[in-house]
C-alpha positions as a Python dict, from the first residue, in 0.01 Angstrom:
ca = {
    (1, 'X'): (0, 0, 0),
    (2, 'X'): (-16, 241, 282),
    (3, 'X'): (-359, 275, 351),
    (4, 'X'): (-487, 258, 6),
    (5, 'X'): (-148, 496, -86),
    (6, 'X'): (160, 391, -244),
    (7, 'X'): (457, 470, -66),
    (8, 'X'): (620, 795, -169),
    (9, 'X'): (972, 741, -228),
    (10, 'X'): (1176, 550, -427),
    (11, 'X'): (1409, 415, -189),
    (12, 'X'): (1329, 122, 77),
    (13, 'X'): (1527, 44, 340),
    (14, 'X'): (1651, -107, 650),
    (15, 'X'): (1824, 91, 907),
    (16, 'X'): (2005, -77, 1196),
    (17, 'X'): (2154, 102, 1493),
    (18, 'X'): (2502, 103, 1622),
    (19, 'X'): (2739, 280, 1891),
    (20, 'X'): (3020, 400, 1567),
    (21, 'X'): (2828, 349, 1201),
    (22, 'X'): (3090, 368, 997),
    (23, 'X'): (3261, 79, 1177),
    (24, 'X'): (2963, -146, 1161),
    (25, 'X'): (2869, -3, 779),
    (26, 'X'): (3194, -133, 685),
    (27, 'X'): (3209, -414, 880),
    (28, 'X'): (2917, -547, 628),
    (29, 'X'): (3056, -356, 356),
    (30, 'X'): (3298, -634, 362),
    (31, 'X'): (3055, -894, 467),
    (32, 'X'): (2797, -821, 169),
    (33, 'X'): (3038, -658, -86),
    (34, 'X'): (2767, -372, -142),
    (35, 'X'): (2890, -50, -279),
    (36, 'X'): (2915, 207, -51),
    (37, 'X'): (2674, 481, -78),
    (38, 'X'): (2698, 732, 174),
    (39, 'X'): (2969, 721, 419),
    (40, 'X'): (2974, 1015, 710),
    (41, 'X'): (3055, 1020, 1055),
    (42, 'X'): (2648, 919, 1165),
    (43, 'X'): (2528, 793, 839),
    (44, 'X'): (2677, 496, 671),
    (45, 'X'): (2458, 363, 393),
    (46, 'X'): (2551, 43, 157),
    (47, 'X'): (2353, 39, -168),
    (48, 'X'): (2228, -331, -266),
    (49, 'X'): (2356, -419, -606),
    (50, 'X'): (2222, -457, -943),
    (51, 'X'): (2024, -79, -920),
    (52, 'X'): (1790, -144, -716),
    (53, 'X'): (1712, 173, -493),
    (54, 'X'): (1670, -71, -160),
    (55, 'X'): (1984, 13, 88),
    (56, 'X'): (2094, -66, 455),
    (57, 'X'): (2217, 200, 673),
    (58, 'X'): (2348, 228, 988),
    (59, 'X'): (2307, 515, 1211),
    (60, 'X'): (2391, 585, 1601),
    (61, 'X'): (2074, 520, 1875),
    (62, 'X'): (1956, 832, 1926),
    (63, 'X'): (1709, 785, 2188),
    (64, 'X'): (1891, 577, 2502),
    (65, 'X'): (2272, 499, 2528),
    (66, 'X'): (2348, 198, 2311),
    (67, 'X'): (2296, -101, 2499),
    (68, 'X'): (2455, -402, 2292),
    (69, 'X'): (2190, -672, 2223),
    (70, 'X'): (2239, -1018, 2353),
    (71, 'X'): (2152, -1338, 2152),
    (72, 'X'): (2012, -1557, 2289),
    (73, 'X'): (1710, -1288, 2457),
    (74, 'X'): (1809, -1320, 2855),
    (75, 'X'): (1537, -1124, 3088),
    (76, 'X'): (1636, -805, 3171),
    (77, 'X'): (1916, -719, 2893),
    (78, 'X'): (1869, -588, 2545),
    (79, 'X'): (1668, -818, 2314),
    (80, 'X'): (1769, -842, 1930),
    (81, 'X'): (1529, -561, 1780),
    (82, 'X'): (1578, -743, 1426),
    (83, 'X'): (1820, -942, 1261),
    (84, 'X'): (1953, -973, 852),
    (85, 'X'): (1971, -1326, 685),
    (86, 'X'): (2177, -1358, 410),
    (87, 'X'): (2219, -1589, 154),
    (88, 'X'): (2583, -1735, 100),
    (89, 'X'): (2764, -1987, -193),
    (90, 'X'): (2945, -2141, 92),
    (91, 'X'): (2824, -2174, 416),
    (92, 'X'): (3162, -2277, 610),
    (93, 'X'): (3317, -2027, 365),
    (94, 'X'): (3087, -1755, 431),
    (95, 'X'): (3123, -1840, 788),
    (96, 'X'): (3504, -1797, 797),
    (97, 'X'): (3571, -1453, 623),
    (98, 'X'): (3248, -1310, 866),
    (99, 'X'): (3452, -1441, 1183),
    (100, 'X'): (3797, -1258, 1023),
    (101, 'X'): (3592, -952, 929),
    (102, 'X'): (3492, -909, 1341),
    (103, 'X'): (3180, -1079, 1347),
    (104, 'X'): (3146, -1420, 1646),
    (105, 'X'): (2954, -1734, 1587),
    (106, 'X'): (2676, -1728, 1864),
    (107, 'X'): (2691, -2035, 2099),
    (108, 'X'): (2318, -2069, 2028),
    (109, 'X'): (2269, -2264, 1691),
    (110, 'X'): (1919, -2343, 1656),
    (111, 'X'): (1895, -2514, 1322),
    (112, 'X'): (2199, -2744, 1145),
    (113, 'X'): (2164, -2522, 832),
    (114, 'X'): (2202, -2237, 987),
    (115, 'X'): (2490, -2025, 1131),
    (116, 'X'): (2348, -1740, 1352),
    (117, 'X'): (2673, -1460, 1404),
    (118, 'X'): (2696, -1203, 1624),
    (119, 'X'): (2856, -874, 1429),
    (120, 'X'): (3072, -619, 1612),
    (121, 'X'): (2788, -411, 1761),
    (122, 'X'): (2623, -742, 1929),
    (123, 'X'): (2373, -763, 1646),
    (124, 'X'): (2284, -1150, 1571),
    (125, 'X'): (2266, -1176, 1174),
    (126, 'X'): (2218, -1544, 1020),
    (127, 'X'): (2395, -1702, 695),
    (128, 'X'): (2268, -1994, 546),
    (129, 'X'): (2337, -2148, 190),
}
């Protein structure tokens, strides 16, 4: 509740930020297997599956030129502003297809069960099974 008020819409949402949208939209188009809702030049929105009205869009930084985001946070550079865990079958699998798709493991791994991945706009995202 929003102060004593339900939220107005139906949809929910995460929206991450990224120098070309579409790229990184179907960069985890391929990474999720989410349908693709929307799909324009500055709007790139993946529906989750199963009909719920939650989705995850990307969009180009409006307000600065895009700085890419470094992982682990170093002073003075662009800190992670959030990052996506996702749930995989197969960890090492999972771990593969991300790395073909674009995406870098990180040279950081902070916990064995873990694999934190850098996608092609510098965001870190983590898989774990």
């Amino acid at each position: 509740m929003l102060r004593g008020r339900s939220a107005k819409g139906h949809w929910f949402g995460t929206v991450i930020d990224a120098p070309d949208p579409q790229a990184l939209g179907l960069f985890y188009h391929e990474v999720l297997g989410w349908k693709i809702h929307k799909n324009e030049p500055n709007e790139f929105i993946l529906a989750v599956p199963g009909g719920s009205e939650t989705y995850l869009a990307f969009q180009p930084q409006r307000s600065a030129p895009w700085e890419r985001p470094v992982w682990p946070a170093a002073e003075g550079r662009q800190q992670m502003m959030m990052h996506l865990d996702i749930e995989v079958g197969d960890l090492d699998a999972a771990v593969e297809h991300a790395v073909e798709l674009g995406a870098a493991l990180a040279e950081f791994q902070p916990q064995a069960d873990v694999r934190v991945l850098i996608d092609p706009a510098g965001h870190p995202f983590c898989l774990y099974a």
